[in-house]
C-alpha positions as CSV (number, residue, x, y, z in Angstrom):
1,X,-11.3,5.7,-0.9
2,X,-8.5,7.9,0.5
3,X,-5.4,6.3,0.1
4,X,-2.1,7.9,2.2
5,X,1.0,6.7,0.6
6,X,4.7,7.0,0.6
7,X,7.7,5.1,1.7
8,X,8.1,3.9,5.3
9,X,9.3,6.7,7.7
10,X,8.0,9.0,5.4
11,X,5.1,10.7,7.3
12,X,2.2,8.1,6.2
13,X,1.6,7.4,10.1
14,X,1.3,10.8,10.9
15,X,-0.7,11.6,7.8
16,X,-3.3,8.7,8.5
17,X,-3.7,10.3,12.4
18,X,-4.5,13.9,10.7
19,X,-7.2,12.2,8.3
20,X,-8.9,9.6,10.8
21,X,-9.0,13.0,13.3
22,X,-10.7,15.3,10.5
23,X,-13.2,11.9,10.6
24,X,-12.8,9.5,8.1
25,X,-13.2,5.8,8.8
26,X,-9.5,3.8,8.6
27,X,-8.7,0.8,7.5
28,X,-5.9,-1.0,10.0
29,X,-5.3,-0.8,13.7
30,X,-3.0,1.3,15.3
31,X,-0.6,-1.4,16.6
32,X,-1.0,-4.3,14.4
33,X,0.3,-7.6,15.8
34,X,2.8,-7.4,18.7
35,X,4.1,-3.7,17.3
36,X,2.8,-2.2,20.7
37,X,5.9,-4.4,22.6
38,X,8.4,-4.1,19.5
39,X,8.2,-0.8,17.4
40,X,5.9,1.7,19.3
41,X,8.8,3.9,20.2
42,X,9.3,4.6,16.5
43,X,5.5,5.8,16.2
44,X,4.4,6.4,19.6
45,X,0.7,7.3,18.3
46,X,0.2,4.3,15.9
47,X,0.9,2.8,12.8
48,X,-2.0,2.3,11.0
49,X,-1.8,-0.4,8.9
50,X,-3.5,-3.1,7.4
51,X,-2.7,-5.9,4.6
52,X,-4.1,-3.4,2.5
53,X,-0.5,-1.4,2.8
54,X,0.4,-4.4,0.0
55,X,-2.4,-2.4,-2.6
56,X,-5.9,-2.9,-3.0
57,X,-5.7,-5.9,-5.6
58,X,-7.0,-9.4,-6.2
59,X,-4.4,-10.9,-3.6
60,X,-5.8,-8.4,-0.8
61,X,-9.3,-7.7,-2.0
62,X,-11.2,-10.5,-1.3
63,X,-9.3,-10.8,2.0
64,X,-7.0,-13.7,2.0
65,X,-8.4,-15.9,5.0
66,X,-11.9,-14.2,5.3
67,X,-13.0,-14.1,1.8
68,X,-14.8,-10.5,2.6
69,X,-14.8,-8.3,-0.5
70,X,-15.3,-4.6,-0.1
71,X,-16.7,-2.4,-3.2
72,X,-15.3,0.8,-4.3
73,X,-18.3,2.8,-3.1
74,X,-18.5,1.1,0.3
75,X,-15.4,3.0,1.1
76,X,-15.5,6.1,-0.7
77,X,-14.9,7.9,3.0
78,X,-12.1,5.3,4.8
79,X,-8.7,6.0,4.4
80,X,-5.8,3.6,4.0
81,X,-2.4,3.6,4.1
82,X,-0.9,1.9,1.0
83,X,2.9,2.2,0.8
84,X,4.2,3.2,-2.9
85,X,4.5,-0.2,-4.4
86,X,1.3,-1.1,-3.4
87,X,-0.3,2.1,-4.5
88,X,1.6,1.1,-8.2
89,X,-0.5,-2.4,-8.1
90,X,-4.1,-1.0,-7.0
91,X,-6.8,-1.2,-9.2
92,X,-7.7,2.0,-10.0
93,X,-11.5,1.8,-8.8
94,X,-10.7,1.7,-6.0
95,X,-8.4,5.0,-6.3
96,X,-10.4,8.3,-4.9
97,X,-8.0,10.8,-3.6
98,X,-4.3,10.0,-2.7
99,X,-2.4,12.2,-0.3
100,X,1.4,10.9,-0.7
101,X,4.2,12.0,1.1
102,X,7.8,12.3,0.8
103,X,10.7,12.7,3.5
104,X,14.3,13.5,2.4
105,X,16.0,10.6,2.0
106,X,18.8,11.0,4.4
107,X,16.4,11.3,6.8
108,X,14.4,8.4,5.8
109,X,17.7,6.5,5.3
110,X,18.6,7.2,9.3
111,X,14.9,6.5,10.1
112,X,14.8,3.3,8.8
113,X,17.5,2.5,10.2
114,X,16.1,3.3,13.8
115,X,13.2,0.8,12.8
116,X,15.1,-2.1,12.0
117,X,16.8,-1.4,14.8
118,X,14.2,-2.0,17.1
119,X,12.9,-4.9,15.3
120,X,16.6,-6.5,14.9
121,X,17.0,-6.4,19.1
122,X,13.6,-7.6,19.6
123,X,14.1,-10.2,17.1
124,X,17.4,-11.5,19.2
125,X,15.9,-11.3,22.9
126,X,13.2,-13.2,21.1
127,X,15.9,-15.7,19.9
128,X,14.6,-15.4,16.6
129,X,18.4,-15.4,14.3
130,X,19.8,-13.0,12.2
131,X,17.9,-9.9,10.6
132,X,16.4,-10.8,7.3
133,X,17.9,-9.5,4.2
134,X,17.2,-5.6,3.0
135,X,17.7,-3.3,-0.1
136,X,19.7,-0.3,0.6
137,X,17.5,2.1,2.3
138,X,18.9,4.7,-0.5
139,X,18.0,2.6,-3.3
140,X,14.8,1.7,-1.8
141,X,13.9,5.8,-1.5
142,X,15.2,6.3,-5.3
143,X,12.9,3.2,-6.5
144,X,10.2,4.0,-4.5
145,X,9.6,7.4,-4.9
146,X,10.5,6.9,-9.0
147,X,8.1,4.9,-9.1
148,X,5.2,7.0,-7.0
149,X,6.0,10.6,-9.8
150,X,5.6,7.8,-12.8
151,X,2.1,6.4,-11.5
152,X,0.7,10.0,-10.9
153,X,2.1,11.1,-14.6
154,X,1.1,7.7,-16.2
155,X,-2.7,6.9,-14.3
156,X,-3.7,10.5,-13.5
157,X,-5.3,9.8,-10.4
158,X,-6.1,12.7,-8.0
159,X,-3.2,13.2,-5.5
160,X,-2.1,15.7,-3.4
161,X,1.7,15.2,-2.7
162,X,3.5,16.6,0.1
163,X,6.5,17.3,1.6
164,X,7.2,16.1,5.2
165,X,9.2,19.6,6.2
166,X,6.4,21.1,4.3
167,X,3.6,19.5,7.1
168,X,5.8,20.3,9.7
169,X,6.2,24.1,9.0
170,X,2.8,25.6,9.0
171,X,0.6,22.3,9.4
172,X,-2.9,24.6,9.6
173,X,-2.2,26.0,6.5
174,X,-1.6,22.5,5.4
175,X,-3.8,20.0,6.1
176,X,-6.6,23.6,5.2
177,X,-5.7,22.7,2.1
178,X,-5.5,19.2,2.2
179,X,-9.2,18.7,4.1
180,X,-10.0,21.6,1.4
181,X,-9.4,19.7,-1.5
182,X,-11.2,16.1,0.0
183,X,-14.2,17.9,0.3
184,X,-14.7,17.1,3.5
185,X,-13.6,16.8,7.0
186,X,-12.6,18.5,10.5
187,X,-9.5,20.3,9.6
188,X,-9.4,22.1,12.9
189,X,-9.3,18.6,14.5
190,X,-6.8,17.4,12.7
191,X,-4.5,20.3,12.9
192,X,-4.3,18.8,16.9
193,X,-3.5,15.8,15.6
194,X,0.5,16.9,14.6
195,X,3.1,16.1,16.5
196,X,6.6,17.9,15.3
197,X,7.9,16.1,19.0
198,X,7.5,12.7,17.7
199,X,10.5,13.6,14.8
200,X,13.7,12.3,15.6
201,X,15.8,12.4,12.6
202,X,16.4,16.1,10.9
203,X,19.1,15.9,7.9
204,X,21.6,13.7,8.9
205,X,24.6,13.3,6.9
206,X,25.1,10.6,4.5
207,X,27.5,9.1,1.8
208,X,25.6,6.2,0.9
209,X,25.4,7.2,-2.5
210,X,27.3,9.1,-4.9
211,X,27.1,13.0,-5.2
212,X,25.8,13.2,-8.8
213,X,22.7,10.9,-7.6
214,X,22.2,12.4,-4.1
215,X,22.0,16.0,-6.1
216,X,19.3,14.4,-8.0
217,X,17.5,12.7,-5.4
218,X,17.4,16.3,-3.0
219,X,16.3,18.2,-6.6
220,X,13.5,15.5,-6.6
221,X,12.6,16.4,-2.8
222,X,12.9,20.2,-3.4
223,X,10.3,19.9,-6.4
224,X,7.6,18.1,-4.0
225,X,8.5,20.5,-0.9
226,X,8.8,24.0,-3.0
227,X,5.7,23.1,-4.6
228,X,6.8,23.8,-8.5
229,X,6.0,21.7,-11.3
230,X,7.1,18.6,-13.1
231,X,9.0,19.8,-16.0
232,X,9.3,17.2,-18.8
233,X,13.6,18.5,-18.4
234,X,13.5,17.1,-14.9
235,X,11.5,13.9,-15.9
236,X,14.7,12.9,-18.2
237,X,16.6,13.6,-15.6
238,X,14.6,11.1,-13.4
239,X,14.4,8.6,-16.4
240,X,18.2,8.9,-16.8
241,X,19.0,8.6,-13.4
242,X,16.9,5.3,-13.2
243,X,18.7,3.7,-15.7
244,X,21.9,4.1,-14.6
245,X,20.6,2.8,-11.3
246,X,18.6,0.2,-12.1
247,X,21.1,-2.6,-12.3
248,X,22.4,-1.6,-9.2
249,X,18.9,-2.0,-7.3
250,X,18.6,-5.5,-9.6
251,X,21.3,-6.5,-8.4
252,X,20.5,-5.7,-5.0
253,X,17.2,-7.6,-5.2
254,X,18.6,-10.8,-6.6
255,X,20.7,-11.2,-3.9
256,X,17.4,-10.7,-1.4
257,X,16.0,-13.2,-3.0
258,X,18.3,-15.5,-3.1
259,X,19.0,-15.1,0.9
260,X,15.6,-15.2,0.9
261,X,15.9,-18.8,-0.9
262,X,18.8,-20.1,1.6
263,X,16.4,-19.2,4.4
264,X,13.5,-21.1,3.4
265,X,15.5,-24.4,2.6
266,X,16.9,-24.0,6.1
267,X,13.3,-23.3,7.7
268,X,14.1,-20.0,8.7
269,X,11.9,-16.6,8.3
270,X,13.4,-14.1,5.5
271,X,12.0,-11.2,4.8
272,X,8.8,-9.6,3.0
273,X,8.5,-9.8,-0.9
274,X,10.8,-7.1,-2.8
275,X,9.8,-5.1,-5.7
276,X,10.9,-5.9,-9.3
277,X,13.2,-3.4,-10.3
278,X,14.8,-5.2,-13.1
279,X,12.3,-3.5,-15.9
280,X,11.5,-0.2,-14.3
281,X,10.4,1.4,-17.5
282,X,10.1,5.5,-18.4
283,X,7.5,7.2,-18.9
C-alpha cells in the first residue's frame, strides 16, 4: 500500500490527486460527508480521505460498522492518506511506500487557521455552538512532524519525504522521481494534476512561538526541502527541542481533554481524539 502522509494543510490532498492521476486505486472519496457544502473552498479538487486517515490498525481494519477486513496484498497498488499520528499507529504490514510531506509551519499555522475557519461559520449558521477545543496549530506542527522523522529513523519503512515548496517549484522533475521510485505509474498524468493556483497561504508572519524554537522548526523544514541528510547533531537538537516542549504540548492536551469532558456531560460535540504527547520519547 501507498500511504501519503503529513499534517493537515500540508500538501496530502494534493499529493493523493498526483498519485490517484499516475493510476493507483484510493482509498476515501473526495468530499467525505457534507465537506462539499462546508470546506471545499479550502481544497477545491478534493480531500481524499477515509477513516483510514486514523492509521491502518485494529480499530480501522476490520472496518468499524462493516466488519470488511482488507489484507496487505489486496492493496499493494491503492493509496491512502494517513495523517502522521496515524501513520505512527499502522501496522507495519500494511506499510509499502510512504510519500510524506511537509509545509512550513507558518504556513500550515495560517492554513489551518483558514479551515477551522470555514468549519467554525458553518458550524454557527448550522446553530451547532461553539468551536470544539484545539492544540496550538504550532505545537501540533512541532509534535507532529517530531514524531513523523522518529517513525522513519525508528521503523525504517520506505519513504520518500518532501517538501511542499519543493512540489511546487519544478513538479515534473518531482513527482519523475517520485512515480520513479514506486515503480510504477503515469507520471506525465500526474504532473497535470498540480495546481500552484489552489495555494493561498506563502510565509506569513508569525510569533506564536519563541525565536529559539521557530529557528529550530524552519532548520527542520530546510533539511526536508534542501534535500540533505539527518545528521545524528540535528537529531539532538530535535530530541532536545522536544523535551523542553513537551510539557507545554501536555499541558495543552489535558486541557482538550478536559473541555472535551465538560462537553460530553453537557451533551454537546467536542472535538476529535488528541495525541499523547505526555511521553514522546527520543530516539
Amino acid at each position: 500500500m501507498i500511504i501519503v502522509t503529513g499534517t493537515k494543510r500540508s500538501g496530502t490532498s494534493m499529493w493523493m490527486q498526483i498519485l490517484i492521476a499516475a493510476g493507483f486505486e484510493p482509498f476515501g472519496e473526495a468530499f467525505p460527508k457534507v465537506w462539499e457544502n462546508t470546506i471545499k473552498d479550502a481544497n477545491p479538487d478534493g480531500f481524499y480521505e477515509s477513516i483510514l486517515r486514523r492509521g491502518i490498525y485494529w480499530a480501522t481494519n476490520p472496518h468499524p460498522r462493516t466488519g470488511d477486513y482488507f489484507f496487505p496484498e489486496q492493496v499493494e497498488n491503492h493509496v491512502v492518506k494517513v495523517f502522521i499520528p496515524g501513520l505512527v499507529r499502522t501496522d507495519r504490514a500494511f506499510i509499502g511506500h510512504v510519500v510524506a510531506t511537509m509545509r512550513p509551519w507558518r504556513e500550515y499555522e495560517s492554513s489551518l487557521k483558514r479551515l477551522y475557519d470555514m468549519e467554525d461559520s458553518k458550524r454557527a449558521e448550522a446553530g451547532h455552538g461553539t468551536p470544539p477545543p484545539r492544540m496550538p496549530a504550532v505545537l501540533e506542527w512541532w509534535h507532529e512532524n517530531f514524531s513523523l522523522v522518529r517513525d522513519i529513523v525508528t521503523r525504517r519503512h520506505r519513504v520518500h519525504v518532501q517538501s511542499y515548496d519543493g512540489l511546487l517549484r519544478d513538479p515534473e522533475k518531482v513527482i519523475h522521481e517520485t512515480i520513479a521510485w514506486l515503480g510504477r505509474g503515469d507520471a506525465d498524468a500526474a504532473i497535470k494534476a498540480v495546481k500552484p493556483g489552489n495555494r493561498t497561504q506563502k510565509q506569513p508572519e508569525s510569533s506564536s512561538i519563541e525565536p529559539q524554537y521557530a529557528a529550530v522548526f524552519d532548520e527542520l523544514y530546510a533539511v526536508v526541502d534542501e534535500r540533505t541528510p539527518i545528521t545524528p547533531a540535528f537529531i539532538a537538537k530535535l530530541n532536545a527541542t522536544n523535551v523542553e516542549l513537551a510539557p507545554r504540548m501536555a499541558a495543552a492536551q489535558k486541557e482538550i481533554a478536559a473541555e472535551n469532558r465538560r462537553r460530553r456531560r453537557e451533551g454537546r460535540p467536542g472535538g476529535e481524539p488528541e495525541e499523547d504527547v505526555e511521553a514522546q520519547p527520543s530516539w
